[in-house]
C-alpha positions, 0 to 999 in steps of 0.5 A, a space after each residue: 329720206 327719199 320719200 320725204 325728198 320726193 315729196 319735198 320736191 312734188 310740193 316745191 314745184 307746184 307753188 304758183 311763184 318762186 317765193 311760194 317755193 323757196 317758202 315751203 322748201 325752208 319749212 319742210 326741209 328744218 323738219 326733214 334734217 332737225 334743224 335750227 335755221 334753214 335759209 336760201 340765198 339767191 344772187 344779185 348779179 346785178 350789185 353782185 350780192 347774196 340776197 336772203 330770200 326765205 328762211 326758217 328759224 331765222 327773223 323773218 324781218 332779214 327776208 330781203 334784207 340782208 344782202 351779203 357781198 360775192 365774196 364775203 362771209 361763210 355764204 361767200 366761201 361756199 359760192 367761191 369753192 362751188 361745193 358743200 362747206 359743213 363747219 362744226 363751229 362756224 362763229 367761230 371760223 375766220 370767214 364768219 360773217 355776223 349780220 345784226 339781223 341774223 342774230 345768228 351767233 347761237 347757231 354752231 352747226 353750218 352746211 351750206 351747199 350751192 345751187 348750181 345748174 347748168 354751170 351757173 351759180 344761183 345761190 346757196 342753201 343753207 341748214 343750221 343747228 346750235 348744236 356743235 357738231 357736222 352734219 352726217 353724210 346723209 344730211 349732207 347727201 340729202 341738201 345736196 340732192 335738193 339742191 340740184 332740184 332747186 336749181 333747175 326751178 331757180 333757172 326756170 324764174 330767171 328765164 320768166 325775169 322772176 329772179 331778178 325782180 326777186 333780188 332786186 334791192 326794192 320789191 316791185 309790184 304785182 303790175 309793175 311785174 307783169 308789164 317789165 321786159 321779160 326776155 325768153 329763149 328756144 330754138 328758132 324753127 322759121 327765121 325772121 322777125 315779128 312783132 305784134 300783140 299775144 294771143 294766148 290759146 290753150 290745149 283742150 281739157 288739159 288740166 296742167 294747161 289751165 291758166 290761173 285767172 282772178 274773177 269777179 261774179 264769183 256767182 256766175 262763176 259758180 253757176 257755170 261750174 256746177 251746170 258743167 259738173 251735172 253735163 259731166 255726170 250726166 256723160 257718165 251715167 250714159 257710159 255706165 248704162 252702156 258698160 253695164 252688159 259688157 264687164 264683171 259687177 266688180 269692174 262696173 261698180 267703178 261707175 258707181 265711183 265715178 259717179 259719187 266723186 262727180 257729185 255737187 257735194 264731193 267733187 263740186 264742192 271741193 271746188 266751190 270752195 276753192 272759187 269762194 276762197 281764191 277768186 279764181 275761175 271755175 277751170 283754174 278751180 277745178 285744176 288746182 283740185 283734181 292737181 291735189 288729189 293725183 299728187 296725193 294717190 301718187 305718193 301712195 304706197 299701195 299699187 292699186 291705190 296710186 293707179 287711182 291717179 289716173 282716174 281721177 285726172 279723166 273725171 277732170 278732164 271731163 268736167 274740163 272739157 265740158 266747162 271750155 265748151 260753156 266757156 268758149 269765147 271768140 278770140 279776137 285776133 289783132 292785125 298783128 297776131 302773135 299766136 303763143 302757148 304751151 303747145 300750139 297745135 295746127 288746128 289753132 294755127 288755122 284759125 288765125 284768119 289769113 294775113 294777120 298772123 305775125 309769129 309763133 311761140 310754143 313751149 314745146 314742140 321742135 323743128 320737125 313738128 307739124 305746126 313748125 312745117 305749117 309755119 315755116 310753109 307761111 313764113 311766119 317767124 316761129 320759136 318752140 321749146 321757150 323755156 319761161 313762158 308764163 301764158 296768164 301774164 302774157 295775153 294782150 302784150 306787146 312781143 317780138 319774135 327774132 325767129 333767127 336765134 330763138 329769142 322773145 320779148 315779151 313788153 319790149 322796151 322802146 329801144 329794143 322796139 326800134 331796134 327790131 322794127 329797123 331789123 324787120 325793115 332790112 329783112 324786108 328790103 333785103 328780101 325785096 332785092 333779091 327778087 331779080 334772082 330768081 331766074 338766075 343759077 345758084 352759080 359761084 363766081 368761076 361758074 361752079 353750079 349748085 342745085 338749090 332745091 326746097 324742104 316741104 310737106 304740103 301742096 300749098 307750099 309750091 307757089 311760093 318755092 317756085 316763085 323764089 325759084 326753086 328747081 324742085 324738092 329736095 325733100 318732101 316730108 310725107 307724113 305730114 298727110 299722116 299726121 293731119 288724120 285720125 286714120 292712115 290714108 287710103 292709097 287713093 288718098 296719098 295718089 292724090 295728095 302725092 299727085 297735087 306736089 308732083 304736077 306743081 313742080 313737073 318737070 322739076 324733080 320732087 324727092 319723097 321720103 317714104 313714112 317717118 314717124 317716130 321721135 317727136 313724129 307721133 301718129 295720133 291713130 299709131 302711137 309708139 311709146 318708148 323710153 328714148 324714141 330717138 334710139 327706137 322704133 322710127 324711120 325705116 324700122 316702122 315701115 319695114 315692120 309694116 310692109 302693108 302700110 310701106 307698100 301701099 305708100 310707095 304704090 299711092 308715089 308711083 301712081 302718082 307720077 304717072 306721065 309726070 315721072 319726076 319721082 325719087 323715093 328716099 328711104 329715111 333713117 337707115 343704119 344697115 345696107 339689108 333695110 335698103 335691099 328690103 326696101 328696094 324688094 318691095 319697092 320692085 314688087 310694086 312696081 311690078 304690080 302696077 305694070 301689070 295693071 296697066 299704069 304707064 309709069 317709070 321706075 323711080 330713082 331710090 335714095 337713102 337719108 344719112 343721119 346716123 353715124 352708122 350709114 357715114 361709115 357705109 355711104 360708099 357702100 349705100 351708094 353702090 345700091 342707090 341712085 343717090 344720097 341725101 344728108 338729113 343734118 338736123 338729125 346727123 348731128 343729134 345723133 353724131 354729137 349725142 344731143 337731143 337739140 330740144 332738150 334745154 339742158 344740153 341744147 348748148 351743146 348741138 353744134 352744126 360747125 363741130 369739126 367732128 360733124 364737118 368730117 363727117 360730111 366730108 365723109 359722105 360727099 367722098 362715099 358718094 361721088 366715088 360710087 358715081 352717085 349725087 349727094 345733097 343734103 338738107 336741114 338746117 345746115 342747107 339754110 345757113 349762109 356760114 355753112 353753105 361756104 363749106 358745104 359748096 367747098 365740100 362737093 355738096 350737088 344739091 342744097 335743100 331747104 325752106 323757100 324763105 332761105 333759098 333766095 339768101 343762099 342763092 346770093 351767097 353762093 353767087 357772091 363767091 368763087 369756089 376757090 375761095 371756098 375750098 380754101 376757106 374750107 381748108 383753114 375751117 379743118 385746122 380749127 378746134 372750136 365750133 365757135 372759133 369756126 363760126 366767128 373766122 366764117 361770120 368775118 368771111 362773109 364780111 369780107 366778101 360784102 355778105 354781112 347782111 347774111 350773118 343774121 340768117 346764119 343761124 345756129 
């Protein structure tokens, strides 16, 4: 059984629509149980119905045409009890609900088993027999695995809008799918609003990234494809000349392999055909080929056989790639660019020509990513980790991007157009009144000072922090120079990147993390593959196993501030008071090394980052042994509330206003200030207006965050008075919810005339 489910699954979601899936799953799964009827029934919300959206067994003339209300019928009842219903003789029970269509009264035998995900009810799948009997535990076992698979790929269509076109009384058409509003959520990573026209890009030689497009010279198509094929071959053959002298006959005769596949009648044909047969282009060909022949080697027993798998996807990729190149076109760029893709890359985001870059949508990627820094350094309102994004009907279309709560539009209506183009203006007349600030402390009404500083990790973002009146940086992400190299910089290198921030900011203060890589941080040169990279090997962990690299970082730091001796070093992620005295060893060893050679430079200051649980119980201690601490929020509250906040399935549950979480911060400013130490903090939680009333209240010295943000949080602070806030911080820890916290701080702002804030207060 969990062969014939895995396989049931593989062919479920690789089907191109929702209607192709729930077709092959009714097909495969009357086989897999023997039965006499299987049937889905998807939810209407809108007319609060069950719709017949594919069956097997039944007339295929019911499809879409029986409707069955919310409450009515055995269908009914296994939606209200939310759980498995296996009657032995449904016409028989009292909810049986006969439909002239169904013609099912032959049919005895009924499980039915909800569709759940996320705790939301989708519809009902449903197996008959004409035989009188309950299906046994392993039939029931089984619908109900499937049907949590089929949940999560039901939830994925009501995210593209292809749900509700699908149980929508009249079927609408191909194009009048495409151009309907499609309404798609992530996490917002730069706040504001952009509205332009999608430019779709796509990552090279990636064969699950291909769109699927139609053609018209199939001809043409064909010609390009097979010219691609014989540069691929050709690639090969000068590998195996190479290969040749260096490994056994055995391993070498793999070439041989290679080449029989790469040749115009095996692999070329193959995917002639599928150009002839579909109309789809020469990569879209090639995709649905090589997709093909990987699932088959997977689903193969023989170890040596299934490794084939991953050959098979190279010799892909390299006719992929040779294909892109033969195919590439000049994208044109409207004068409102909204940049979208599976997975934007910085490279791609560079490309945009200056000033016509409007936002940015990725399927995947997080708040600390690269392209997430780059954006957020432009300004540009960006949103990652959309689930829904279907890139071959989006290209060309109208979309807007609410960076402030994650949401798309993809072909908005004319309403939600006005509605946001009016947003956009109050944003930008908001933005300009707040201009006169710059100059002005970060002060509460009865003269409480803040220090508000800036999160950055690149030199270009110092004209716009100090042009908003930054009074330095609070965080400077230092592997952001690592990550835009295929090697690990020289300590030459680093001196100068390192230097370029510290003199832009010179006499402000600049805070420098030292290497944190790992999680999501991947170095292309230093790849760190882990089962759950979150509790592995980052931060602090990697540098002290790699004393050379930590070392050479810290020395490149110091030899940057030379005269300037605006430096503070920050050691991220730490867990333990040895990894601060490890660090801080080495840290006085190169010192040392560089007084002896006769660079005139000051000891920095050396912080450490709270972001794990661990180092809240140890901040009274870790400040006993550091000039200050600096709360990393974004990750404190992952790890606190034990959710990663770019997984979907649990992104509801990261929360910034858990009253766990505001203990917990409480905690650190105590530890900290007793041992006579600042403590700042950065993250998200520093850009949020709602937060900083608490965060003010809580003794919180510095606030760091993304330029854009500093000006609205100068506003509030300056709006109002630091009794207020204690007091409001005081109601805060009476509560319970995260959202009747956020709601009692959203009126708050409103009383005290900060209402155009709230939509800055993001979560």
């Amino acid at each position: 059984m969990l062969k014939i489910l895995k396989r049931i699954v593989q062919d479920v979601t690789t089907a191109n629509h929702l209607t192709e899936a729930l077709s092959i799953l009714v097909q495969r799964v009357q086989k897999a149980v023997d039965a006499d009827a299987v049937s889905v029934y998807l939810i209407d919300n809108k007319h609060a119905e069950y719709v017949l959206i594919a069956t097997e067994g039944l007339s295929k003339l019911a499809e879409f045409r029986v409707r069955i209300g919310l409450d009515s019928g055995l269908i009914g009842l296994v939606g209200r009890r939310e759980e498995p219903i296996n009657i032995e003789n449904a016409p028989s029970h009292p909810d049986f609900h006969r439909n002239s269509l169904l013609c099912e009264e032959h049919l005895h035998a009924f499980l039915g088993v909800p569709i759940i995900q996320h705790r939301k009810l989708y519809g009902v799948l449903l197996v008959q027999q004409s035989a009188q009997r309950c299906f046994d535990d392993a039939e029931e076992a089984f619908l109900i695995t499937l049907a949590a698979q089929l949940g999560g790929i039901i939830a994925h269509a009501e995210a593209t809008g292809e749900l509700a076109l699908l149980t929508q009384p009249k079927p609408v058409g191909t194009e009048k799918v495409e151009l309907q509003q499609t309404a798609l959520t992530g996490v917002g990573s730069v706040p504001g609003v952009g509205i332009g026209s999608a430019v779709v890009v796509y990552p090279p030689a990636d064969i699950d990234s291909v769109p699927r497009q139609t053609i018209e010279h199939v001809d043409a198509e064909l010609e390009l494809f097979f010219q691609a094929l014989q540069l691929a071959r050709e690639d090969m053959q000068r590998l195996s000349k190479r290969m040749k002298s260096t490994v056994a006959e055995e391993e070498y005769a793999l070439f041989d392999v290679y080449l029989r596949i790469l040749d115009k009648d095996s692999l070329g044909a193959e995917v002639a055909a599928v150009i002839r047969s579909e109309q789809i282009s020469a990569q879209a060909a090639l995709s649905t080929v090589i997709k093909k022949h990987v699932q088959q080697f997977e689903h193969m027993d023989d170890d040596y056989l299934r490794e084939r798998a991953s050959d098979f996807r190279d010799l892909g990729r390299r006719v992929l790639a040779q294909l892109q190149r033969s195919q590439r076109e000049e994208i044109v760029y409207p004068r409102r660019t909204i940049l979208i893709g599976e997975e934007i890359t910085a490279a791609a985001l560079a490309e945009v020509p200056e000033g016509l870059l409007a936002g940015v949508v990725s399927a995947k990627g997080a708040n600390n990513s690269h392209v997430a820094i780059l954006a957020r350094a432009l300004g540009v309102p960006t949103v990652m980790g959309v689930r829904g994004l279907q890139l071959e009907h989006i290209s060309g279309r109208a979309v807007i991007i609410d960076g402030f709560f994650g949401h798309v539009y993809v072909s908005p209506t004319r309403a939600i157009l006005a509605q946001f183009k009016k947003l956009a203006q109050e944003e930008l007349e908001l933005d300009l009144s707040l201009v006169s600030l710059r100059d002005k402390p970060a002060e509460t009404l009865d003269n409480y000072k803040v220090s508000l500083q800036v999160n950055t990790g690149l030199a270009m973002d110092a004209g716009l922090s100090l042009s908003v009146g930054a009074e330095g940086v609070g965080l400077y992400r230092s592997e952001v120079p690592f990550m835009s190299r295929d090697r690990f910089p020289s300590e030459d290198e680093q001196r100068i990147i390192y230097r370029q921030i510290l003199k832009a900011f010179a006499p402000r203060v600049v805070v420098m993390r030292t290497l944190d890589i790992g999680g999501d941080k991947i170095l292309p040169y230093f790849p760190i593959k882990e089962e759950n990279p979150y509790l592995g090997w980052r931060g602090i962990r990697v540098t002290l196993d790699h004393p050379d690299v930590f070392l050479m970082q810290v020395r490149a730091m110091m030899r940057a501030s030379e005269e300037l001796n605006n430096l503070r070093i920050m050691l991220p992620m730490i867990t333990t008071l040895s990894e601060v005295d490890e660090a801080s060893l080495l840290i006085d060893q190169a010192f040392q090394e560089l007084l002896e050679e006769g660079c005139h430079i000051e000891k920095p200051k050396l912080g450490a980052m709270i972001e794990v649980p661990a180092a809240v119980y140890l901040a009274r201690d870790l400040a006993k042994r550091v000039d200050f601490l600096s709360v990393g929020s974004n990750d404190l509250t992952q790890y606190l509330l034990a959710v990663d906040r770019n997984n979907a399935q649990v992104a509801g549950l990261y929360d910034s206003f858990h009253p766990a979480l505001l203990q917990a911060l409480i905690k650190i400013v105590e530890g900290g200030h007793s041992a006579g130490v600042e403590v700042s903090i950065c993250g998200e939680m520093a850009s949020d207006p709602l937060a900083v009333i608490l965060l003010v209240a809580m003794g919180y010295d510095t606030l760091s965050m993304s330029s854009s943000s500093l000006p609205r949080i100068k506003w509030a602070i300056r709006n109002i008075s630091l009794a207020r806030a204690r007091k409001v911080l005081a109601q805060v820890l009476e509560m319970e919810h995260p959202a009747e916290i956020r709601f009692f701080l959203q009126r708050i702002l409103e009383d005290e005339g900060l209402g155009g804030l709230i939509r800055a207060g993001k979560t």
